[in-house]
N, C-alpha and C positions, 0 to 999 in steps of 0.2 A: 725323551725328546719333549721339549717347550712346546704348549701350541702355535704360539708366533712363528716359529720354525715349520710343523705343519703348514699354515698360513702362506709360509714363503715357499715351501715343496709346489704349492697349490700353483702358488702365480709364476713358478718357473715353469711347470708342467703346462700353464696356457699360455706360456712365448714371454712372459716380464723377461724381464731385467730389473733388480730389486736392490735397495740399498737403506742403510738408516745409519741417523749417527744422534750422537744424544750430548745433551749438556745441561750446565748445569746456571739458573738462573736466579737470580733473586726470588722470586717466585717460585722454584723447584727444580724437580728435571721436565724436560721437556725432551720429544723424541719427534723427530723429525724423519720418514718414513717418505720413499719414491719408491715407484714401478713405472716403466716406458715398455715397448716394443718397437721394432724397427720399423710399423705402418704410421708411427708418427701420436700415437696416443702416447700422453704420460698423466701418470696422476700423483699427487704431494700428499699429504696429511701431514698435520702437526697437532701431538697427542702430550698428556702428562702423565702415561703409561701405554709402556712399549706393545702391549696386547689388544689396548683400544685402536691403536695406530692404526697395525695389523689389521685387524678385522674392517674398520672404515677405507684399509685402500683394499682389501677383500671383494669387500659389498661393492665399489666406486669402479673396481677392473672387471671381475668375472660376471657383474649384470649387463656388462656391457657386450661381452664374447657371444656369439649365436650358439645357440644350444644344440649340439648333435642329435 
């Protein structure tokens, strides 16, 4: 298992909804990374690798969930 994939176990287990699609730019690949929930939070990131992505919409959802 990828960590990104951990990553994504993480934000489906605190309610995301998760998606990424990736291409290809003059400049490189670029990955483009979203999570929402249905109380109307979403968050974006756009990374030039798929596991920075990952972890910046990590830090950007689950600091934001109240802590059990």
């Amino acid at each position: 298992m990828k960590y990104w994939e951990i990553v994504a176990h993480k934000l489906s287990a605190a309610g995301f909804t998760w998606g990424y699609c990736s291409a290809v730019t003059r400049h490189g690949w670029r990955y483009i990374v979203d999570a929402y929930r249905v109380d109307g939070r979403r968050y974006i990131v756009e990374s030039d690798e798929l596991l920075r992505a990952f972890l910046e919409l990590e830090a950007a959802c689950l600091k934001t969930m109240p802590q059990n």
